[in-house]
BABAGU-944404 format. One record per atom (N, C-alpha, C): residue number from 1; atom name; x, y negated, z negated. Coordinates in pm, 1 decimal. Example, Ala and Ser with C-alpha at 12.3 -4.5 7.8 and 13.67 -1.06 7.14 Angstrom:
2
   resi   name          u          v          w
      1      N     1319.0      569.0     -780.0
      1     CA     1230.0      450.0     -780.0
      1      C     1320.0      330.0     -780.0
      2      N     1285.0      225.0     -708.0
      2     CA     1367.0      106.0     -714.0
      2      C     1290.0       -3.0     -787.0
END
This chain:
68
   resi   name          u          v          w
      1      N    -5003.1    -2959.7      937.3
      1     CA    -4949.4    -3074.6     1006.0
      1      C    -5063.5    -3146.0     1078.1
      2      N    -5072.5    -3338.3     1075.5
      2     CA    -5183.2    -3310.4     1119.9
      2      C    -5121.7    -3368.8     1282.7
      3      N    -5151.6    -3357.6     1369.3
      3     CA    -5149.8    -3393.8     1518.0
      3      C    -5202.7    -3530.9     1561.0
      4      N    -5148.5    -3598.6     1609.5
      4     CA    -5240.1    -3697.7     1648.3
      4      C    -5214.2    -3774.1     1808.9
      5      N    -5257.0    -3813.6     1904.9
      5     CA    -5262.5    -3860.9     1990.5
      5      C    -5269.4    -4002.5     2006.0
      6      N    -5122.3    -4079.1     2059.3
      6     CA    -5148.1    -4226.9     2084.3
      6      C    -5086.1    -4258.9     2197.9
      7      N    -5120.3    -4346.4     2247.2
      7     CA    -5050.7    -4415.2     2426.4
      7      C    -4953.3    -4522.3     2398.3
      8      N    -4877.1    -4556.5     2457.8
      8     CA    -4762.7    -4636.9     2473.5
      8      C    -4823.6    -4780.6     2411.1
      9      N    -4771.9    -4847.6     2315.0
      9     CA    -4823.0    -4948.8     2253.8
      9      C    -4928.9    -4953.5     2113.0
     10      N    -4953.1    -4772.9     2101.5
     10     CA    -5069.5    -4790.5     1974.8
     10      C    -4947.2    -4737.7     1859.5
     11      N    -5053.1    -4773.3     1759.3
     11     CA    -4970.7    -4733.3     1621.3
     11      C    -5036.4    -4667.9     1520.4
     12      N    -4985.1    -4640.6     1446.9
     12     CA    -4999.7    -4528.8     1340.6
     12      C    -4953.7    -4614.5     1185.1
     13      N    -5056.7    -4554.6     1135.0
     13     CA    -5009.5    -4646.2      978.1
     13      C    -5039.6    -4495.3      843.4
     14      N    -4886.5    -4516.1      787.9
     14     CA    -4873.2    -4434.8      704.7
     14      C    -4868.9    -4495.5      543.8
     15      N    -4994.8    -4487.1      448.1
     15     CA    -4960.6    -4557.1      368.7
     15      C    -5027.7    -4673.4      384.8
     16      N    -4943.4    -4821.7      343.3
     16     CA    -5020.4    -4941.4      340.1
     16      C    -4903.6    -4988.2      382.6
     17      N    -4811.1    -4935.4      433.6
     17     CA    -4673.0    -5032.3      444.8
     17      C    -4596.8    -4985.1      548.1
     18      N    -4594.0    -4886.7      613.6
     18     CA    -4498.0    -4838.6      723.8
     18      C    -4579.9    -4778.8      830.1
     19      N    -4543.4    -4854.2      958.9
     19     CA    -4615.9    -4828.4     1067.2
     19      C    -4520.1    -4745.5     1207.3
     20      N    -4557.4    -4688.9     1247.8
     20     CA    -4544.9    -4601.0     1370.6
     20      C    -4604.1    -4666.6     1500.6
     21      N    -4510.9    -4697.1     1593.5
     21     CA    -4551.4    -4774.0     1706.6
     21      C    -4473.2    -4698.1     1826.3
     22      N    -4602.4    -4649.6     1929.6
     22     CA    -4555.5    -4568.5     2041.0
     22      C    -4470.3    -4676.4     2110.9
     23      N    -4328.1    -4684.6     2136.0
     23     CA    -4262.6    -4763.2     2229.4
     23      C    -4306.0    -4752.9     2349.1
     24      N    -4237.2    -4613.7     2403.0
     24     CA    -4257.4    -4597.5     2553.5
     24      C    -4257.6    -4430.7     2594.0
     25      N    -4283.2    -4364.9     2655.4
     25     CA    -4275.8    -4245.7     2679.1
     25      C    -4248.4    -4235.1     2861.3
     26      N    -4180.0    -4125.9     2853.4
     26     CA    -4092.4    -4100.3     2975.9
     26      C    -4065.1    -3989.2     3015.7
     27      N    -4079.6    -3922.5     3070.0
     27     CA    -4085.9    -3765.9     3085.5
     27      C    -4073.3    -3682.7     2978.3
     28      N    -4026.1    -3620.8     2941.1
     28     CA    -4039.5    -3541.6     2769.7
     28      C    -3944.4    -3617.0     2703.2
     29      N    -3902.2    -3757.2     2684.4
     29     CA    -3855.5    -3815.5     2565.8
     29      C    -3963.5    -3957.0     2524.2
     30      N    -4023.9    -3973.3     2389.6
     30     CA    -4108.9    -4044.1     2338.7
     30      C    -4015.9    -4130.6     2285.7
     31      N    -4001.1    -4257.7     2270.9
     31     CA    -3952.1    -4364.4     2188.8
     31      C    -4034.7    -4451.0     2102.1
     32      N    -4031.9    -4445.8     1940.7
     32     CA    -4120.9    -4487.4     1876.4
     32      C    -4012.3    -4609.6     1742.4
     33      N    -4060.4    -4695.2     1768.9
     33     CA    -4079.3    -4832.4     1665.2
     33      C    -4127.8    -4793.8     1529.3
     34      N    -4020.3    -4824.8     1406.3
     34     CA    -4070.0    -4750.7     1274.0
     34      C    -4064.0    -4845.6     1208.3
     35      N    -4163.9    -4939.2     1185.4
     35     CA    -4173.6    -5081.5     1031.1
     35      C    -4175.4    -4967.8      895.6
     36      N    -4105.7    -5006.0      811.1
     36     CA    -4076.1    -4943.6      678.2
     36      C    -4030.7    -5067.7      602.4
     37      N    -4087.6    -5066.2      424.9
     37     CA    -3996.0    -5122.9      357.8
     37      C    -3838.0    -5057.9      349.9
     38      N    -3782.2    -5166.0      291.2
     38     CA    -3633.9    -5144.7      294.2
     38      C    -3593.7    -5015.4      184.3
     39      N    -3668.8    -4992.5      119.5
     39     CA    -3651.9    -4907.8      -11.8
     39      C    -3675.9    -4739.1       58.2
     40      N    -3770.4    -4707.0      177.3
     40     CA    -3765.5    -4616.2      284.3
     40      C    -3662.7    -4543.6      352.9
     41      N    -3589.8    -4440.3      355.4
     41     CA    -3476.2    -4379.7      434.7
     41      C    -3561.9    -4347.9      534.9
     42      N    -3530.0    -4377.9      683.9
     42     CA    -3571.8    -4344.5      806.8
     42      C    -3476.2    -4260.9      899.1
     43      N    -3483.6    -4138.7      911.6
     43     CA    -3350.6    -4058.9      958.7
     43      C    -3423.3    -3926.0     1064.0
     44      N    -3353.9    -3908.8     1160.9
     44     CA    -3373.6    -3807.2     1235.4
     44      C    -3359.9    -3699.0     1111.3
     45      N    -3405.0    -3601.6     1171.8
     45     CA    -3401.6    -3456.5     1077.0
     45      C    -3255.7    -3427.8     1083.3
     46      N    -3224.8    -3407.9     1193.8
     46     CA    -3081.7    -3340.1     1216.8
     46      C    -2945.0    -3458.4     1114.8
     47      N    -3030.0    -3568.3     1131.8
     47     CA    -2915.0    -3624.0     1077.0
     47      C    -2951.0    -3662.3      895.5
     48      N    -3062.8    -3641.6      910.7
     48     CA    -3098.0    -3619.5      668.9
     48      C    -3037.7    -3474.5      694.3
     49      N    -3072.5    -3343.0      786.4
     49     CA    -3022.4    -3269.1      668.3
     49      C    -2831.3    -3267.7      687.5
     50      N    -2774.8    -3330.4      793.4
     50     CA    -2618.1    -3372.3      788.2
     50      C    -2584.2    -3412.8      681.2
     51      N    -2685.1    -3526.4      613.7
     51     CA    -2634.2    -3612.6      485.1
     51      C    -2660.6    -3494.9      363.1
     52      N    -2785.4    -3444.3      379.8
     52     CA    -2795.3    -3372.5      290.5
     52      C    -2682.8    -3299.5      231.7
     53      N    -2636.1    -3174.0      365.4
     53     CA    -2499.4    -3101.2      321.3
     53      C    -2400.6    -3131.0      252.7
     54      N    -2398.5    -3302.8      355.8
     54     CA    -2272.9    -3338.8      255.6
     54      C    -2272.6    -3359.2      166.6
     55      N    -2370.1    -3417.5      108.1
     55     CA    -2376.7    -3423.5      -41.2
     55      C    -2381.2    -3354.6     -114.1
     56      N    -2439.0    -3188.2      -76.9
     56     CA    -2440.8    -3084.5     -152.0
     56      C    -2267.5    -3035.4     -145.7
     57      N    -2173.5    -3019.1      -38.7
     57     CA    -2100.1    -3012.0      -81.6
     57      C    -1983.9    -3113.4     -143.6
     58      N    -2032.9    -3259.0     -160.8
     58     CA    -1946.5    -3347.2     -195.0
     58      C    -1954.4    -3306.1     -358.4
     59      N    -2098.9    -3219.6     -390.9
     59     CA    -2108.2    -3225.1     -539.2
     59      C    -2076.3    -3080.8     -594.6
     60      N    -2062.9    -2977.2     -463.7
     60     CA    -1986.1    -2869.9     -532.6
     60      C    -2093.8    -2771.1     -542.4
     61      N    -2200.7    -2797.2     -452.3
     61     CA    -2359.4    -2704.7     -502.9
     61      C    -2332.8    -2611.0     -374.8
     62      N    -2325.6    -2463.1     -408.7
     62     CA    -2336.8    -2398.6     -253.8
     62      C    -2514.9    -2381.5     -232.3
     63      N    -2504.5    -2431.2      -91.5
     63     CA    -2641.5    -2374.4      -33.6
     63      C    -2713.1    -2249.8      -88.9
     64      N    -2689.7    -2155.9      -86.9
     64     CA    -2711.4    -1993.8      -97.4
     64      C    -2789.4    -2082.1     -266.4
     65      N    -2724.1    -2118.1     -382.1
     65     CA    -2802.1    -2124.8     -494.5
     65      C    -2913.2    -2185.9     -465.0
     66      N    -2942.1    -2288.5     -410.9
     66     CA    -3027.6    -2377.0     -387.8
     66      C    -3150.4    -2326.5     -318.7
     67      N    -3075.1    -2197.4     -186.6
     67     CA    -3189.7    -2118.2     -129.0
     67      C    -3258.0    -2033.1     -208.2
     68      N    -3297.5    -2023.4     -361.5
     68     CA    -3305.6    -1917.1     -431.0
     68      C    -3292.7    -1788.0     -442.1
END
């Protein structure tokens, strides 16, 4: 993973097209600004792997196979 250090207002560029912009930071919660093309899913973790599940069980796949 790599780590990186930025202050309120710098940004981060992933790619040639989607940028990472420190909003604001506030005691231990960071708020960050995400430019992405539209073709990009931008999702908290907790909430891709929510979608994920569901889709695994909307299609009938149990977890356990998938975990090999």
């Amino acid at each position: 993973m790599l780590v990186l250090t930025r202050k309120p207002k710098e940004t981060l560029i992933i790619g040639e097209d989607i940028f990472l912009t420190v909003i604001s930071v506030e005691g231990d919660k960071v708020k960050i600004g995400i430019e992405a093309p539209a073709h990009v899913s931008v999702h908290r973790l907790e909430v891709y792997e929510a979608i994920k599940r569901q889709n695994q069980e909307s299609a009938g796949i149990s977890p356990q196979l998938l975990a090999g």
